[in-house]
C-alpha positions in Angstrom: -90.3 6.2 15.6 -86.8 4.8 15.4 -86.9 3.3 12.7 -87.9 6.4 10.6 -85.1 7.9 12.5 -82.9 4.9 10.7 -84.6 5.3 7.6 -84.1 8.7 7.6 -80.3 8.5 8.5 -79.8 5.9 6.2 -81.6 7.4 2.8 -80.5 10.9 3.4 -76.7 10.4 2.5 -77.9 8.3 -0.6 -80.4 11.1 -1.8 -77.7 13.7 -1.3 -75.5 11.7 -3.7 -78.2 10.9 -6.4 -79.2 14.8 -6.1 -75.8 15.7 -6.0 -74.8 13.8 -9.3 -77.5 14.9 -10.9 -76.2 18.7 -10.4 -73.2 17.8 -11.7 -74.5 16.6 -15.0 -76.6 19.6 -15.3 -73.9 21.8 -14.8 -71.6 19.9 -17.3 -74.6 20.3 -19.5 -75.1 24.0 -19.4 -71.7 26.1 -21.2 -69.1 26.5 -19.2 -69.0 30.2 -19.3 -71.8 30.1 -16.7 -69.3 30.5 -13.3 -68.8 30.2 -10.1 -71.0 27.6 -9.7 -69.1 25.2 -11.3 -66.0 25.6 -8.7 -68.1 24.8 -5.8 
């Protein structure tokens, strides 16, 4: 139980980041004159 706790805690910033850079590329994929999205 704890250690899916850790593994849990431990994996969720990293998936954040990988999903998070991922968005970024999509939007700096798609034209810019899409909007609001991209000042988030």
């Amino acid at each position: 139980m704890l250690a899916k706790v850790i593994i849990v805690v431990v994996a969720f910033p990293v998936f954040s980041h990988i999903l998070f850079s991922i968005t970024r590329l999509l939007l700096g994929l798609l034209p810019p004159a899409l909007p609001p999205l991209r000042k988030a």
